[in-house]
C-alpha positions as MATLAB code, in Angstrom:
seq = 'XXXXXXXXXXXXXXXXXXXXXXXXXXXXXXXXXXXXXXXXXXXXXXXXXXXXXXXXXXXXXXXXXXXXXXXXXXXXXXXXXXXXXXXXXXXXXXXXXXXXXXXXXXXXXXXXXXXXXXXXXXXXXXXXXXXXXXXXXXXXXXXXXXXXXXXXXXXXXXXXXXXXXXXXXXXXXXXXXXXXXXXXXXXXXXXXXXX';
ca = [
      -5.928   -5.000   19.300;
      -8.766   -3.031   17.204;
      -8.963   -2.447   13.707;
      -7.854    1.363   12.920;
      -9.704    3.058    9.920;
      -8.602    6.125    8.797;
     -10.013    8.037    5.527;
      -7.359   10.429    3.630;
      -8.569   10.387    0.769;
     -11.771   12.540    0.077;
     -12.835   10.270   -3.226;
     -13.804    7.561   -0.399;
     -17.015    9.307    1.005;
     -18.231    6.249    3.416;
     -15.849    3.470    4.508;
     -17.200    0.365    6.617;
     -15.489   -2.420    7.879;
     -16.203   -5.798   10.189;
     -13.873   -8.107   11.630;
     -15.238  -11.228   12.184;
     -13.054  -13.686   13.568;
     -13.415  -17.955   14.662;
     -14.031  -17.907   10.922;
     -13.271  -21.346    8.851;
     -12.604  -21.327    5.543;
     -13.410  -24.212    2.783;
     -15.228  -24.651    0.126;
     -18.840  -23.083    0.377;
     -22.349  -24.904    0.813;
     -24.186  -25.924   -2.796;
     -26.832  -23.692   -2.825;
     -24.514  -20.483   -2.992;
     -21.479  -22.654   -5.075;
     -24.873  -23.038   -7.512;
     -26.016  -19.353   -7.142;
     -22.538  -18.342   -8.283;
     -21.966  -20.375  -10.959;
     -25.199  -19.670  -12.858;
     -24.262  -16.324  -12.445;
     -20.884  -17.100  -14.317;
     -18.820  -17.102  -11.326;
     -16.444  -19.529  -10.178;
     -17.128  -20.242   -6.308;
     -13.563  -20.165   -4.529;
     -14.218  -20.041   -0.829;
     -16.781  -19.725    1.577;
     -15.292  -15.753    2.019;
     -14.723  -14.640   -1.426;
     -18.047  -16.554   -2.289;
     -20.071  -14.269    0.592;
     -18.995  -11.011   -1.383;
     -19.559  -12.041   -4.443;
     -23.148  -13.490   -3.660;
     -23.628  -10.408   -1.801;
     -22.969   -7.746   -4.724;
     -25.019  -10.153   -6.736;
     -27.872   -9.688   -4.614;
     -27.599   -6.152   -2.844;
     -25.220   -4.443   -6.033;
     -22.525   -3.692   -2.681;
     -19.479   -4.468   -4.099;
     -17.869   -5.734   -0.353;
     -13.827   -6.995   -0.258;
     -12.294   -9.340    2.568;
      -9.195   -9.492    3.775;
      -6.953  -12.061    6.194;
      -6.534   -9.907    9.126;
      -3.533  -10.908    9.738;
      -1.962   -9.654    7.154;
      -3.233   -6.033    7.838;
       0.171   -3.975    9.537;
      -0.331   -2.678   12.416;
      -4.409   -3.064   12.615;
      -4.537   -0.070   10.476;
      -6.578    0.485    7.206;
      -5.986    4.019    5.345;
      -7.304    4.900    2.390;
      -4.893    6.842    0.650;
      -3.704    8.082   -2.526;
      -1.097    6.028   -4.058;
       2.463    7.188   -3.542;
       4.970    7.478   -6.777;
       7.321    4.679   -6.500;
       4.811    2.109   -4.766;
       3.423   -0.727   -6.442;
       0.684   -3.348   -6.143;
       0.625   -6.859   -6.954;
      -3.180   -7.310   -7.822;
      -4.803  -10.984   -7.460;
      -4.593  -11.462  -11.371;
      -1.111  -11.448  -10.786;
      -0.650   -7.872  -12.527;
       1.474   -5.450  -11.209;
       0.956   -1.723  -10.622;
       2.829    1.141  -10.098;
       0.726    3.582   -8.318;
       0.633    7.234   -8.060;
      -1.539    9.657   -6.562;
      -4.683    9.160   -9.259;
      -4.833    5.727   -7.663;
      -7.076    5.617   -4.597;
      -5.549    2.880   -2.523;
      -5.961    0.935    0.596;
      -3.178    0.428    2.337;
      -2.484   -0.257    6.026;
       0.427    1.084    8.254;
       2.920   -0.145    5.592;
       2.491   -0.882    2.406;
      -0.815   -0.455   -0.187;
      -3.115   -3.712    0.256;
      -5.740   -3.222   -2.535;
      -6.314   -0.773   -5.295;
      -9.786    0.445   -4.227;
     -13.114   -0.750   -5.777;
     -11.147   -1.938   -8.663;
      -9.076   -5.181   -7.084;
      -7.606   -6.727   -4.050;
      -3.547   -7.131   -3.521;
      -2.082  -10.513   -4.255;
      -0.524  -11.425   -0.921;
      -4.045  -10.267    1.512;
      -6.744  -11.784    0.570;
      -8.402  -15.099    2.339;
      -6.825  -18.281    2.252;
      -7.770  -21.927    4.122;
      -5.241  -20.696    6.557;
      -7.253  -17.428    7.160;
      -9.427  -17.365   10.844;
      -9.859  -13.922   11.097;
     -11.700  -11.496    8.228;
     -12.355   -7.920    7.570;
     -14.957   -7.375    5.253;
     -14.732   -3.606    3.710;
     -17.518   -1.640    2.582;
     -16.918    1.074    0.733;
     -17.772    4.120   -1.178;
     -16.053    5.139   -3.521;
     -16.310    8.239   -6.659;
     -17.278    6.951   -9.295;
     -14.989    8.961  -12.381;
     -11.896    8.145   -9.956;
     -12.849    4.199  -10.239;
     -13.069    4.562  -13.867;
      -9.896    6.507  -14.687;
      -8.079    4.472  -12.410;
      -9.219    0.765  -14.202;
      -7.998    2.469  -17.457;
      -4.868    3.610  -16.098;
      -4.304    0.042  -15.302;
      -6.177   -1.522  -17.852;
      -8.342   -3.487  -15.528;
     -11.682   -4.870  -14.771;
     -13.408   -6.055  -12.618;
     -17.307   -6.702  -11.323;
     -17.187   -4.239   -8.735;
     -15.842   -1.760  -10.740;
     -18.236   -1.957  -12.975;
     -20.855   -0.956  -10.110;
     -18.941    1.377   -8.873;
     -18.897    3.196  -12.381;
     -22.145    4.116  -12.180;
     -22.425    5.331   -8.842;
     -23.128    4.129   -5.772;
     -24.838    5.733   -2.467;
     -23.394    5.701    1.056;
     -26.378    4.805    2.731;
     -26.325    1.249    0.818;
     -23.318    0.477    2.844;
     -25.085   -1.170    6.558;
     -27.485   -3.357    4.748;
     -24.279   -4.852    2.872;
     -22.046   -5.239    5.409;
     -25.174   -6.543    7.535;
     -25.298   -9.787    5.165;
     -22.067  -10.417    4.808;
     -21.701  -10.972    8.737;
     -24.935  -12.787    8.810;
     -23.495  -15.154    6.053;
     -20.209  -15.595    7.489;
     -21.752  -16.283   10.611;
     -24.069  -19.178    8.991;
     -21.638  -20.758    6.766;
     -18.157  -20.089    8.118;
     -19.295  -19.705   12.281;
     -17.725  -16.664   12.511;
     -18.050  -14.399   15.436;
     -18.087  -10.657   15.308;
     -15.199   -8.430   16.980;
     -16.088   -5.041   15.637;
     -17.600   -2.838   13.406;
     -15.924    0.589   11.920;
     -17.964    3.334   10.183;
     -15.929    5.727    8.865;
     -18.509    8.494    7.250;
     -16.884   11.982    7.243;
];
């Protein structure tokens, strides 16, 4: 069925999202593994490498996840809830509460927003079907919240210093077009969530 996008939390002002599916995952073409790497990144798969090339060359952070492993088709973004916690992909785990701004989907918290992505959700060689988020998100929430977990990350660094809803199409626009060129993806849908 279609991807459900709900916004509860009012620190997310803009919140975008694509699911492109008939995706296959591997190792990425030179030219972007090369782009990456002089740019001190470590190229991990054609997915991950699309958002990372993409907030090197728009400034959009962008985060992809399996769709599979979304419950119930549904993305929120939420507080955190005392008592939940989040296994982030450096293998740190985080007990949330409501300074967190999370995204979650019917069940359980999936990413800590514009900081880092959940262990257990992102892409994998097994992956066929993606949803790549754009997001806005405020910018003194992202930065209190990577202290309060004492956490960084390159789009939370961007997202520090502010970033403009309007920035979100043009970012969301590539990542499709890459995905579509490098991993012959197909797109399903697009969600813009923009209170």
């Amino acid at each position: 069925g279609p991807l459900h996008v709900r916004i509860d939390d009012k620190r997310c002002s803009r919140y975008m999202a694509a699911v492109v599916s008939g995706v296959k995952i591997g190792p990425s073409p030179w030219w972007l593994q090369k782009r990456l790497i002089l740019a001190g990144h470590k190229p991990i798969n054609t997915i991950v490498d699309i958002t990372n090339y993409v907030r090197l060359e728009l400034g959009q952070p962008l985060h992809a996840f399996d769709a599979t492993n979304i419950g119930g088709n549904t993305i929120i973004v939420r507080k955190g809830k005392r008592g939940e916690s989040l296994e982030l992909l450096d293998g740190k785990t985080v007990k949330l509460d409501a300074s967190h701004i999370v995204i979650a989907d019917a069940n359980r918290p999936l990413a800590l927003a514009g900081i880092m992505g959940g262990k257990d959700c992102g892409t994998t060689e097994q992956t066929t079907t993606v949803v790549f988020e754009a997001a806005t998100f405020d910018a003194l929430a992202i930065r209190r919240g990577a202290r309060l977990v004492n956490c960084a990350s390159d789009a939370q660094v961007l997202y520090e210093k502010g970033l403009l809803p309007g920035a979100l199409p043009h970012a969301l626009a590539r990542a499709i077009e890459l995905a579509k060129e490098i991993a012959g993806g197909t797109v399903d849908q697009i969600v813009d969530i923009y209170p």
